[in-house]
KOLVODREN-461089 format. One record per residue: residue in three letters; residue number from 1; x, y, z of N, C-alpha, C in turn. Coordinates in pm, whole numbers, always signed. Each point is the difference from the previous one (the first is absolute). Example, Ala and Ser with C-alpha at 12.3 -4.5 7.8 and 13.67 -1.06 7.14 Angstrom:
BEGIN
<site residu="ala" num="1" n_xx="+1319" n_yy="-569" n_zz="+780" ca_xx="-89" ca_yy="+119" ca_zz="+0" c_xx="+90" c_yy="+120" c_zz="+0"/>
<site residu="ser" num="2" n_xx="-35" n_yy="+105" n_zz="-72" ca_xx="+82" ca_yy="+119" ca_zz="+6" c_xx="-77" c_yy="+109" c_zz="+73"/>
This chain:
BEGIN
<site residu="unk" num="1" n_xx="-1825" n_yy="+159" n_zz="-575" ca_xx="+53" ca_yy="+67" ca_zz="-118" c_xx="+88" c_yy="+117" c_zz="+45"/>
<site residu="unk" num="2" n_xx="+113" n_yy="+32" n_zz="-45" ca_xx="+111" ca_yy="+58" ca_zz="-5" c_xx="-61" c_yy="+129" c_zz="-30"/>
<site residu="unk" num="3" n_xx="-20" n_yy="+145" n_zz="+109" ca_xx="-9" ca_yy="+143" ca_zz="-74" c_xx="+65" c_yy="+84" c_zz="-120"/>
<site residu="unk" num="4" n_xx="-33" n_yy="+4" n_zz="-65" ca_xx="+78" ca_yy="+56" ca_zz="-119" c_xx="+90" c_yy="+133" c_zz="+20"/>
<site residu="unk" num="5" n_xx="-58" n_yy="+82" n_zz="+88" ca_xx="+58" ca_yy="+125" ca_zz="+69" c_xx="+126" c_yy="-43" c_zz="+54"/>
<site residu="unk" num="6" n_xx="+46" n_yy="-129" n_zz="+33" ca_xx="+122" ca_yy="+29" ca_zz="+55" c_xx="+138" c_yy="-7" c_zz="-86"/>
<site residu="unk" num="7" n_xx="+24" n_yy="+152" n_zz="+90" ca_xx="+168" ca_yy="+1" ca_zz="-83" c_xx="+124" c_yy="+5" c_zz="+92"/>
<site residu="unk" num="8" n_xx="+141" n_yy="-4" n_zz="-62" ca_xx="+64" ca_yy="-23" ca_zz="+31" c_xx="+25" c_yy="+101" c_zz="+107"/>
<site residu="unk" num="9" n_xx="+96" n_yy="+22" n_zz="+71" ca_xx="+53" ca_yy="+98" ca_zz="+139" c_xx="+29" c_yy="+86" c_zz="-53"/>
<site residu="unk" num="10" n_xx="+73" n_yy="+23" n_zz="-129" ca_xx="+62" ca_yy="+149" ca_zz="-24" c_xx="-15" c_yy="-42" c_zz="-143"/>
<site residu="unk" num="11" n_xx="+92" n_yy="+62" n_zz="-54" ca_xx="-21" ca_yy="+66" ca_zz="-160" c_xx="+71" c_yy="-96" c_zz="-92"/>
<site residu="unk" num="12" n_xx="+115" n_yy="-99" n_zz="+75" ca_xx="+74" ca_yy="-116" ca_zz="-107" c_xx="-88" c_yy="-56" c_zz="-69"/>
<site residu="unk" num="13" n_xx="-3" n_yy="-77" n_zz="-116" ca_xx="-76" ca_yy="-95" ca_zz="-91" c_xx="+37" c_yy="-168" c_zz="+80"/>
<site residu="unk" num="14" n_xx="-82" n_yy="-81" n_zz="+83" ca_xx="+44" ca_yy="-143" ca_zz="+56" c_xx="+44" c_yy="-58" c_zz="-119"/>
<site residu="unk" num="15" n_xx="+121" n_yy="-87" n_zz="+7" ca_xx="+50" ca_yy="-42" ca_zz="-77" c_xx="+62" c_yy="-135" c_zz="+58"/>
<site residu="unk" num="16" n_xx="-112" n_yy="-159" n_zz="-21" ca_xx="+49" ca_yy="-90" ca_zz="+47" c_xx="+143" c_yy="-86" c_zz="-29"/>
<site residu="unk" num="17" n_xx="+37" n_yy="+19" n_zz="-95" ca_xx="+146" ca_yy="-55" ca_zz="-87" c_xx="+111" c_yy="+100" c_zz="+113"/>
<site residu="unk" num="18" n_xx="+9" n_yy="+58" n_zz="+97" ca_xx="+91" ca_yy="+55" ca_zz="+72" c_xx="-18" c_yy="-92" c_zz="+142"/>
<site residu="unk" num="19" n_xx="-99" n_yy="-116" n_zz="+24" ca_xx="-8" ca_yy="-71" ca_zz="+105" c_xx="+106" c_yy="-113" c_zz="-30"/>
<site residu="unk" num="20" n_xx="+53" n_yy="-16" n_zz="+134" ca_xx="+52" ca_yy="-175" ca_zz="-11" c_xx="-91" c_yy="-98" c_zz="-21"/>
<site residu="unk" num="21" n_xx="+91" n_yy="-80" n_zz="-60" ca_xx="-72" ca_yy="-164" ca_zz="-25" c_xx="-71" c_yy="-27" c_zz="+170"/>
<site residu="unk" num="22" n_xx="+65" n_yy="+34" n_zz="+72" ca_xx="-97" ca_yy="-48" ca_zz="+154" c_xx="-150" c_yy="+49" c_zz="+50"/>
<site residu="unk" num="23" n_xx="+85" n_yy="+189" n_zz="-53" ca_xx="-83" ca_yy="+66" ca_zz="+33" c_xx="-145" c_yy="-28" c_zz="-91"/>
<site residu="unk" num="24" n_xx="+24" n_yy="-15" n_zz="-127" ca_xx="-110" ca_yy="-62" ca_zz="-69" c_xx="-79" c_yy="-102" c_zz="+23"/>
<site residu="unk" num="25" n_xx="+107" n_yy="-125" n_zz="+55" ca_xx="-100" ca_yy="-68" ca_zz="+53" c_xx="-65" c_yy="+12" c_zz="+134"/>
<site residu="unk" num="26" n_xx="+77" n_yy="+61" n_zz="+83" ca_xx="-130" ca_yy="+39" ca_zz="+127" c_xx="-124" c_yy="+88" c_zz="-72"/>
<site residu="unk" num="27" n_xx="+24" n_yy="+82" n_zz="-48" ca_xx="-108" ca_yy="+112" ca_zz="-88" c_xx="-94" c_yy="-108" c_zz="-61"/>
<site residu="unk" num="28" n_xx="+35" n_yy="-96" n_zz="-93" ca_xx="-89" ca_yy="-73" ca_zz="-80" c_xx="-82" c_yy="-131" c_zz="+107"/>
<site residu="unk" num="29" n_xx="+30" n_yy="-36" n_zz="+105" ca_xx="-42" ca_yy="-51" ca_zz="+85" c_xx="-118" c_yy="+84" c_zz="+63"/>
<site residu="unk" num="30" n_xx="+63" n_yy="+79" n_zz="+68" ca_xx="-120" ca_yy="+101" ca_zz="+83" c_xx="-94" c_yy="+69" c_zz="-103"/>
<site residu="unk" num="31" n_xx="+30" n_yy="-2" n_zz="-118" ca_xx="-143" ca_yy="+19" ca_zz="-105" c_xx="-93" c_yy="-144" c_zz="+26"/>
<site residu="unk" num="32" n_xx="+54" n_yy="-64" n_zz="+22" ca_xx="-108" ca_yy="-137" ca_zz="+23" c_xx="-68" c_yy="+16" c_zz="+125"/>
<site residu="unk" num="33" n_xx="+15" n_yy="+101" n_zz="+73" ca_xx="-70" ca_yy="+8" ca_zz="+82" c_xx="+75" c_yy="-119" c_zz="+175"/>
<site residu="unk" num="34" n_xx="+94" n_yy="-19" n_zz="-38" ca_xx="+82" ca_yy="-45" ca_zz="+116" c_xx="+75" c_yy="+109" c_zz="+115"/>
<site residu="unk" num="35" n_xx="-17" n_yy="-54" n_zz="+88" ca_xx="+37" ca_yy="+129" ca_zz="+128" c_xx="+163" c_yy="-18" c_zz="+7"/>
<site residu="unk" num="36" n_xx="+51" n_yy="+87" n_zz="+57" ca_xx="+200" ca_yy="-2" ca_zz="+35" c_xx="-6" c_yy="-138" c_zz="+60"/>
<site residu="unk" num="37" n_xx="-85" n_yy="-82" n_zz="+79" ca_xx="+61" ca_yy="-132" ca_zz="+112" c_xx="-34" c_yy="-82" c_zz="-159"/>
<site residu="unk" num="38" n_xx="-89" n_yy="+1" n_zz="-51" ca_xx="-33" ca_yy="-129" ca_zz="-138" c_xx="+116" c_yy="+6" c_zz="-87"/>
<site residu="unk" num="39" n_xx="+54" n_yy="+102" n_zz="-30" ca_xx="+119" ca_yy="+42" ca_zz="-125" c_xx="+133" c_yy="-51" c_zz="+90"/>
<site residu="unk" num="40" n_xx="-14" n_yy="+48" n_zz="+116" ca_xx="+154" ca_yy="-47" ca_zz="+48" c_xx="+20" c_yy="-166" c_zz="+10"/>
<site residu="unk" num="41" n_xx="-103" n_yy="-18" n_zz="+3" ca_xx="-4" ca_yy="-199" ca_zz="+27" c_xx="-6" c_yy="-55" c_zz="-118"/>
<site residu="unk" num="42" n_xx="-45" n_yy="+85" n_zz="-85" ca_xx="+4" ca_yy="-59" ca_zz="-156" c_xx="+105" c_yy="+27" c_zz="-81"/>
<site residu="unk" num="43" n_xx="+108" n_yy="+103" n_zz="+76" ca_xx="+118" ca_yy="+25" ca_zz="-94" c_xx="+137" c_yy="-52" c_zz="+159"/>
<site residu="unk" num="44" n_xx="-75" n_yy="-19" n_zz="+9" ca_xx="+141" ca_yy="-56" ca_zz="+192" c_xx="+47" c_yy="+87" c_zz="+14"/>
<site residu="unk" num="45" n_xx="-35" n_yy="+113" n_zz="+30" ca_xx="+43" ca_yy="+110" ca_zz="+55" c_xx="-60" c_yy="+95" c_zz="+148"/>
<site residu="unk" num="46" n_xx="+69" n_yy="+46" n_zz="+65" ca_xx="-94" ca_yy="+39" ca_zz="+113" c_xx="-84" c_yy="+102" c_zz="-39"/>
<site residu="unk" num="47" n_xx="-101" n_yy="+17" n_zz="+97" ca_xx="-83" ca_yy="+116" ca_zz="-26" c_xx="+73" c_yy="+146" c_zz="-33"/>
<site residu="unk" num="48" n_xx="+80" n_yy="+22" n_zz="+116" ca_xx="+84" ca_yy="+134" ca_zz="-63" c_xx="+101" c_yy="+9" c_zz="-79"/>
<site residu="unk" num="49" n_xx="+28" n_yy="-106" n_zz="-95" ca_xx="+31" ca_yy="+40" ca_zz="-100" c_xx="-101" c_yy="+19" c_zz="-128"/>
<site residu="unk" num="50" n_xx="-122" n_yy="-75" n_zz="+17" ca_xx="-66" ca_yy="+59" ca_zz="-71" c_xx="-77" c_yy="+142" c_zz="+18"/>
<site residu="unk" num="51" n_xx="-9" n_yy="+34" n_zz="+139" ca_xx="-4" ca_yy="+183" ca_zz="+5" c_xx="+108" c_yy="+43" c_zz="-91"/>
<site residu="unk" num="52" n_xx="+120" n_yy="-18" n_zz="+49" ca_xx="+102" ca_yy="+64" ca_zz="-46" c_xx="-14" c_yy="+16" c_zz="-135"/>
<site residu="unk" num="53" n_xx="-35" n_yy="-133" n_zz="-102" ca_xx="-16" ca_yy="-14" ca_zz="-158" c_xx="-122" c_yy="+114" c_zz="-17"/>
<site residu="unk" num="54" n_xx="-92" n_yy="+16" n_zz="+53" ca_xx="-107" ca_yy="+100" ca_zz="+4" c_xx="-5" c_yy="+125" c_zz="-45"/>
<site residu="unk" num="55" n_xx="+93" n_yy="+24" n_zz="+138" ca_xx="+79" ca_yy="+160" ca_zz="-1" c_xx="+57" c_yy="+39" c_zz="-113"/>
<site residu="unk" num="56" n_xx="+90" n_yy="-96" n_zz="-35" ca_xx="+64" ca_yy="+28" ca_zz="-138" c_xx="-78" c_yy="+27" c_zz="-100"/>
<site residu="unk" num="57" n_xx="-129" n_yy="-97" n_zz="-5" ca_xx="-84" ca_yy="+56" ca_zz="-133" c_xx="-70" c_yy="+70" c_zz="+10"/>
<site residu="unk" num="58" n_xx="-26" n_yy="+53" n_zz="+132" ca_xx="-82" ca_yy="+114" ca_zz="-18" c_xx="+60" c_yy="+154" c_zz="-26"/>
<site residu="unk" num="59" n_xx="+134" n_yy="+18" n_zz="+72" ca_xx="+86" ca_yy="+81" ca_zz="-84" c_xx="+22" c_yy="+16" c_zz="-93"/>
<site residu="unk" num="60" n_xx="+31" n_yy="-134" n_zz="-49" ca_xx="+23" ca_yy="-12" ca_zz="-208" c_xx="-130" c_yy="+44" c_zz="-59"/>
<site residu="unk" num="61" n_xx="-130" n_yy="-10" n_zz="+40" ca_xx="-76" ca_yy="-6" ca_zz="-104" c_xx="-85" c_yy="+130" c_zz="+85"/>
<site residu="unk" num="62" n_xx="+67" n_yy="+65" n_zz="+68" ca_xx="-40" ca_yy="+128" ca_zz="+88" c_xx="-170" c_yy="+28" c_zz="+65"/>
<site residu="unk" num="63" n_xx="-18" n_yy="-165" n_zz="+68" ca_xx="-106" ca_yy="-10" ca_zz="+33" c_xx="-27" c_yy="+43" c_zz="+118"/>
<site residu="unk" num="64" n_xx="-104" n_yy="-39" n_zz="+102" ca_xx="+19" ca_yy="-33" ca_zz="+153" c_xx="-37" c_yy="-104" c_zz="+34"/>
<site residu="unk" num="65" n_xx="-93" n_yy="-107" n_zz="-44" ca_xx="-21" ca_yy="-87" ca_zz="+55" c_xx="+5" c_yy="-120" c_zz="-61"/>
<site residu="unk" num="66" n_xx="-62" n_yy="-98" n_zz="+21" ca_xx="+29" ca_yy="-126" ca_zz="-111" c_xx="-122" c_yy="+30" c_zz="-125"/>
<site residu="unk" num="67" n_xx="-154" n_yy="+46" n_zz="+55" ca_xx="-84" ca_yy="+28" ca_zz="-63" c_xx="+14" c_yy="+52" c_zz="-116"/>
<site residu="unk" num="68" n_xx="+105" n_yy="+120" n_zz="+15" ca_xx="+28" ca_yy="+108" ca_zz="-122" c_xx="+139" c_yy="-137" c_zz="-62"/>
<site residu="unk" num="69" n_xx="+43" n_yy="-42" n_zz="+42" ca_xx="+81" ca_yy="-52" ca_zz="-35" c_xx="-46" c_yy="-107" c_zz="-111"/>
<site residu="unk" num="70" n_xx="-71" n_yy="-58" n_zz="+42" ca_xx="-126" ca_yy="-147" ca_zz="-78" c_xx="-30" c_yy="+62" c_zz="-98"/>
<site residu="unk" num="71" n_xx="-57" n_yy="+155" n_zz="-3" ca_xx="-111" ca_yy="+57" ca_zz="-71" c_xx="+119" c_yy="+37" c_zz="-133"/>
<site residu="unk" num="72" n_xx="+173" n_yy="+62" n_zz="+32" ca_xx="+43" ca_yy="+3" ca_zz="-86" c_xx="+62" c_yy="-98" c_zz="-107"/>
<site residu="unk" num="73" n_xx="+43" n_yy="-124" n_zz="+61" ca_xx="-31" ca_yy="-129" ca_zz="-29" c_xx="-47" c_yy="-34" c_zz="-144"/>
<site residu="unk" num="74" n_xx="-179" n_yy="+24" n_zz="+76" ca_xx="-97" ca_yy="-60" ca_zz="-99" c_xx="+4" c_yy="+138" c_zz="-116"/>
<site residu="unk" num="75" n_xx="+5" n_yy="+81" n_zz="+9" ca_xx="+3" ca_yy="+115" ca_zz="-89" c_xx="+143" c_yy="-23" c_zz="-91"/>
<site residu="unk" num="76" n_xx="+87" n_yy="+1" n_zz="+74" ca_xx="+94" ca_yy="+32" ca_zz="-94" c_xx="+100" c_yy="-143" c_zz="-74"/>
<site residu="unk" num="77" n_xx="-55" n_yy="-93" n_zz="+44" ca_xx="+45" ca_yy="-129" ca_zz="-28" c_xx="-70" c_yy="-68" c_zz="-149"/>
<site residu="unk" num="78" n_xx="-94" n_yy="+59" n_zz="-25" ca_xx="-54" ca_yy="-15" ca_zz="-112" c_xx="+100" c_yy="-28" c_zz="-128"/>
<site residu="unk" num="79" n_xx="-5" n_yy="-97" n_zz="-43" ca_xx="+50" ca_yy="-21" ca_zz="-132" c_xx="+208" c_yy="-28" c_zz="+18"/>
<site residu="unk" num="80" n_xx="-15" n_yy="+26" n_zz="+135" ca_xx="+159" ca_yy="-54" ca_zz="+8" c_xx="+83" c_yy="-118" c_zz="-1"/>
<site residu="unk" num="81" n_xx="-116" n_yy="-114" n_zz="+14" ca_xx="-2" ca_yy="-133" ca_zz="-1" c_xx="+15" c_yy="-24" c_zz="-162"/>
């Protein structure tokens, strides 16, 4: 279970609608619990570009890791579908 205490890196509001279509789908992958080598073979891409897609969302959504990243995800994805 996901800690509820965690927040974002600094003071922006995460805001997933500012990710790319890619970057979303690496993000919505690694919520499934798939590692960077499973996502890159499942989207044909090398591993460092899926770091690279990473980086990007963790900047955008002013995280640090994928964890906080997942956690904003499931929080803030609610009802956007």
């Amino acid at each position: 279970m996901l800690d509820s205490t965690i927040q974002p890196t600094d003071d922006r509001q995460p805001d997933l609608l500012q990710l790319s279509f890619r970057e979303r789908e690496v993000l919505d992958l690694v919520a499934t619990g798939m590692t960077n080598e499973q996502v890159a073979r499942r989207l044909s891409l090398s591993v460092h570009a899926i770091k690279f897609h990473l980086a990007r969302v963790y900047r955008k959504l002013a995280v640090a890791n994928r964890t906080e990243a997942v956690f904003v995800l499931m929080t803030h994805s609610r009802g956007e579908d």
